[in-house]
DOZA-151107 format. One record per residue (C-alpha): x, y, z; residue in three letters. Coordinates in Angstrom, 2 decimals, m for minus. Example, Ala and Ser with C-alpha at 12.3 -4.5 7.8 and 13.67 -1.06 7.14 Angstrom:
BEGIN
x/y/z/residuo
12.30/m4.50/7.80/ALA
13.67/m1.06/7.14/SER
This chain:
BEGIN
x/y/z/residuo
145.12/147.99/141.08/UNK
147.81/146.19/142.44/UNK
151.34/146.79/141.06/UNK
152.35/143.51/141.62/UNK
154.29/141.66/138.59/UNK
152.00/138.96/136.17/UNK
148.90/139.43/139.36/UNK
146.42/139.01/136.36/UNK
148.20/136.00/134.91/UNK
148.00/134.35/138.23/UNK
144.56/135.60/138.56/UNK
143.76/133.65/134.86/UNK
145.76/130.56/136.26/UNK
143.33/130.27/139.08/UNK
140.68/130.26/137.36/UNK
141.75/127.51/134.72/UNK
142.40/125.18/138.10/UNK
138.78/126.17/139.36/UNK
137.35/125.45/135.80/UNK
139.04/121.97/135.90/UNK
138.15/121.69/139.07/UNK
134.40/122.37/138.89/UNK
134.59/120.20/135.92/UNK
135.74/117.03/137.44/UNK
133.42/117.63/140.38/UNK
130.79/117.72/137.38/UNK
131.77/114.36/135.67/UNK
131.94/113.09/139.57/UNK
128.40/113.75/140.16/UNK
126.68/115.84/137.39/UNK
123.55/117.26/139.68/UNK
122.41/120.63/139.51/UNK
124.33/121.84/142.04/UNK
127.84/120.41/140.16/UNK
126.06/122.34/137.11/UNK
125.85/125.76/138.73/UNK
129.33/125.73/140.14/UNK
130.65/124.74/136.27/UNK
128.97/127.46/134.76/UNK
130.10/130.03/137.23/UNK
133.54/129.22/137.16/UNK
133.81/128.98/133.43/UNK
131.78/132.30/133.51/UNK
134.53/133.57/136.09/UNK
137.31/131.88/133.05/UNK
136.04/133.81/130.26/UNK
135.97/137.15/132.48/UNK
139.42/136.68/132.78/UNK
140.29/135.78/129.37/UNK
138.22/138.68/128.46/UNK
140.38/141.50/129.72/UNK
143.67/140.08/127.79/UNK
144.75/141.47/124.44/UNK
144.83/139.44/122.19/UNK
148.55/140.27/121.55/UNK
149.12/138.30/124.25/UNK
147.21/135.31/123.54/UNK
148.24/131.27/122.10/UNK
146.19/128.90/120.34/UNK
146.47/126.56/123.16/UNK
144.80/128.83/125.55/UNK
142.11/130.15/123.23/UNK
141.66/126.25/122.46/UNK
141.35/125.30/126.42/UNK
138.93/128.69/126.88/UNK
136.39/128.38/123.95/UNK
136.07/124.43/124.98/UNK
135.08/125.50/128.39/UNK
132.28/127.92/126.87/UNK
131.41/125.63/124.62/UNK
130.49/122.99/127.59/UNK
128.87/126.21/129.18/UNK
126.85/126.93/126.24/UNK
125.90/123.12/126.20/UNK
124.71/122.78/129.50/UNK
122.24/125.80/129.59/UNK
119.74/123.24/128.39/UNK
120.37/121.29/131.23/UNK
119.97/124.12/133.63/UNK
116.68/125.70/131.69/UNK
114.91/121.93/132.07/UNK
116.00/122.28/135.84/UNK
114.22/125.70/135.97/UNK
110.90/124.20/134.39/UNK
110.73/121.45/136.52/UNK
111.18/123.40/139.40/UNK
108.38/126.06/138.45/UNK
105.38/122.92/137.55/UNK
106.72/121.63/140.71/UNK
105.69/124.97/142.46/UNK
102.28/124.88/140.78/UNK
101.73/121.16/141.48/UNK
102.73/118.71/139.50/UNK
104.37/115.43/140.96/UNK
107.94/114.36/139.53/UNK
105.83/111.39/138.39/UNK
103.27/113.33/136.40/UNK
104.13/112.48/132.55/UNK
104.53/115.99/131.57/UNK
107.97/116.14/134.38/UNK
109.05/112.69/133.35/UNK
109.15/113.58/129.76/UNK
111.50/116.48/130.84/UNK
113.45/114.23/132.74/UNK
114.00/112.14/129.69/UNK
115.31/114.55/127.47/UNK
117.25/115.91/129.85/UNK
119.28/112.58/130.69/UNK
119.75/111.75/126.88/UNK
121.41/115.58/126.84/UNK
123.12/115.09/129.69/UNK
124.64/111.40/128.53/UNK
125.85/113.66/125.18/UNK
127.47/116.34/127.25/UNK
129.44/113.81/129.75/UNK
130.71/112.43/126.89/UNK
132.16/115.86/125.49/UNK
133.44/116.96/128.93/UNK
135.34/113.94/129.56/UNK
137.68/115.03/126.79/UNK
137.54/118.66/127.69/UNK
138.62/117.61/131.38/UNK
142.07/115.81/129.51/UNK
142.81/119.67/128.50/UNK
146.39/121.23/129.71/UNK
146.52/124.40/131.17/UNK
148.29/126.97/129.66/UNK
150.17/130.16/129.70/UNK
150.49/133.79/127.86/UNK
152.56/135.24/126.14/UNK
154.94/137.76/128.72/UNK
153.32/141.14/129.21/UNK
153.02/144.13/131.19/UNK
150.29/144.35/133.68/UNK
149.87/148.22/132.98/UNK
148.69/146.90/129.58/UNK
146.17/144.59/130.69/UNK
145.15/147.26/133.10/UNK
144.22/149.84/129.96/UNK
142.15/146.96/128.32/UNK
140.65/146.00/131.77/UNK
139.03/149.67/132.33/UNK
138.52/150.42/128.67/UNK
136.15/146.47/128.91/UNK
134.55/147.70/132.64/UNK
133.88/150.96/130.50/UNK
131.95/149.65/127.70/UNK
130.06/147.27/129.44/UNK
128.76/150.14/132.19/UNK
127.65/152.01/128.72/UNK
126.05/149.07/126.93/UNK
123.84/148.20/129.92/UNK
122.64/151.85/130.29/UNK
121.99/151.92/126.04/UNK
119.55/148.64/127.65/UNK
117.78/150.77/130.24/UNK
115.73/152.95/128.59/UNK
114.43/150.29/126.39/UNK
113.48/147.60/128.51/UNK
111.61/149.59/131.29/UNK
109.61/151.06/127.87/UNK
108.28/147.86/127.19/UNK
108.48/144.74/129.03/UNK
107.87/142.12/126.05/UNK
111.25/143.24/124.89/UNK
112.76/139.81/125.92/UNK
115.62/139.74/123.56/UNK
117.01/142.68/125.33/UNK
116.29/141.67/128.76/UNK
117.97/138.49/128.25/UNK
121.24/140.48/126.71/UNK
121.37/143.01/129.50/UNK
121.65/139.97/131.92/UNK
124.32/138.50/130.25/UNK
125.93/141.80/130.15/UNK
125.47/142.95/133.57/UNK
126.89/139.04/134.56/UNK
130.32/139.68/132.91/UNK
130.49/142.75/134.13/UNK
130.19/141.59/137.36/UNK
132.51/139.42/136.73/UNK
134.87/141.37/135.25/UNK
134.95/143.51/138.30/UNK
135.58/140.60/140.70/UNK
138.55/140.63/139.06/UNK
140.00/143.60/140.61/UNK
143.09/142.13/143.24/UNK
142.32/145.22/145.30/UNK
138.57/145.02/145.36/UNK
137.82/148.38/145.39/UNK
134.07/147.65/143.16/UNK
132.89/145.51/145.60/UNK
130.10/148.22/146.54/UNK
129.28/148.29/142.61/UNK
129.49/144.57/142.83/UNK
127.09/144.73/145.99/UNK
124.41/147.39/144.04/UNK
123.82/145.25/140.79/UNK
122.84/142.20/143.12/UNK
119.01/143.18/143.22/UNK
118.33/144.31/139.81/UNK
120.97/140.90/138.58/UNK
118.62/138.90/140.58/UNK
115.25/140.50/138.73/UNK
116.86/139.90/135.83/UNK
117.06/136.18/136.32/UNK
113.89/135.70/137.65/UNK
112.75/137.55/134.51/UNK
114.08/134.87/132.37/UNK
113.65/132.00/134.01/UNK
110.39/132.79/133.34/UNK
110.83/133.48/129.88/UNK
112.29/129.66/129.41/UNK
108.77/127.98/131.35/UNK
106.58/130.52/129.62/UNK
107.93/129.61/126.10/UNK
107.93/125.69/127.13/UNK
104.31/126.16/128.41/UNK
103.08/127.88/125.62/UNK
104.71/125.12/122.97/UNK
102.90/122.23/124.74/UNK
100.33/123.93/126.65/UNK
97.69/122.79/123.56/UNK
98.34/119.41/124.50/UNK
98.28/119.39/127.87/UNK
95.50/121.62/129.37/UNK
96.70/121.48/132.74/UNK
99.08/123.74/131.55/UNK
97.35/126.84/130.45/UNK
96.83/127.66/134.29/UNK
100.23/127.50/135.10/UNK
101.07/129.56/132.04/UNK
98.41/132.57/132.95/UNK
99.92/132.14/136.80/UNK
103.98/132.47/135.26/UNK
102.72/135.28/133.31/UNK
101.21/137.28/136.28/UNK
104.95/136.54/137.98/UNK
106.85/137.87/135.22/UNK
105.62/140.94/135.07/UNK
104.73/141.73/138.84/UNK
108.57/140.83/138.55/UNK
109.11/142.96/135.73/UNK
107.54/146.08/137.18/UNK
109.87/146.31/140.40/UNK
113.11/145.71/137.57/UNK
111.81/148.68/135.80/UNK
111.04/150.72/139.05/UNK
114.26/150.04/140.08/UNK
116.17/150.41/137.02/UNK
114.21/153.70/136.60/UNK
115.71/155.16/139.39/UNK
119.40/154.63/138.39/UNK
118.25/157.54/135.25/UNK
């Protein structure tokens, strides 16, 4: 770690500006691409936030940091309907097929809803902690890289036992993704080859659940569209060839 003075303040200042950066790109142009850079950055803010005691902490900034997740939380919707149209894409179906425009529909209302709430989450201030010692935020910053490491290894050994166990697949991703976060944090870098070893079994883990999200939307209005069923038997067969190489691979880390 670095031993310069307030680096992780600076380090949490950043990544308000990015936030409120990524979030006025957003309102700009609110594609899918604006959508992934939000999230990340606000994923990036909460890592941050995450590693501070709470000692340290003002309303103001818990206030500007839980609105940010908030807008994260609200746009997963968003990105899942991107997913599924995506996937029936793959398999076929034309954006004007009624089945895609019906997606498109609800996502647009959403999306009118969520500009709406972002617009006064972009008016937020930025704003600073209370003064403290870096060697303390150090302590908490292991102690959190710690626990994390341990709760995704508690994850292994049940989801390579059984892969319909999609509750736990879906909360070792989100795990693993602040952890990697949390590591990016470091000013010296010194995980980046930890960083660079979760990549393949973060990226099965994804994959994993975006077909989760199509597989549950197929399987809701797959009895009224039979078109459907094929694609749902063909995201199936992914998910698990998918699934199998995850649970080689996390196998081998025992």
């Amino acid at each position: 770690m670095s031993d310069e003075s307030n680096v992780f303040q600076s380090i949490l200042h950043e990544k308000q500006i990015q936030s409120k950066n990524r979030l006025n790109d957003f309102l700009a142009e609110p594609g899918e691409e604006q959508i992934h850079q939000l999230r990340t950055s606000i994923r990036r803010l909460e890592a941050m936030y995450f590693i501070f005691p709470n000692s340290c902490k003002r309303k103001k900034m818990d206030s500007f940091v839980s609105s940010y997740k908030l807008l994260f939380k609200k746009n997963s919707s968003i990105r899942d309907m991107d997913v599924i149209i995506k996937k029936l894409q793959k398999n076929g179906l034309l954006e004007d097929s009624k089945i895609i425009k019906n997606i498109i529909n609800q996502k647009n209302k959403k999306l009118k809803k969520i500009l709406k709430d972002a617009k006064k989450i972009s008016k937020l201030e930025f704003s600073n902690l209370k003064k403290i010692d870096d060697e303390k935020i150090v302590k908490k910053y292991d102690k959190k890289i710690f626990s994390l490491i341990t709760k995704i290894h508690d994850y292994i050994p049940v989801v390579i036992s059984d892969e319909s166990k999609i509750d736990e697949l879906h909360s070792m991703r989100k795990t693993a993704k602040k952890l990697r976060y949390i590591l990016e944090i470091d000013p010296d870098g010194k995980y980046q080859h930890v960083i660079d070893n979760m990549k393949t079994f973060q990226k099965l883990l994804g994959s994993i659940h975006d077909c989760d999200i199509t597989i549950d939307f197929l399987k809701k209005y797959g009895k009224k569209e039979s078109e459907l069923t094929s694609i749902l038997s063909n995201e199936k067969k992914i998910r698990s060839e998918i699934y199998h190489k995850l649970a080689d691979s996390l196998s081998a880390t025992l």
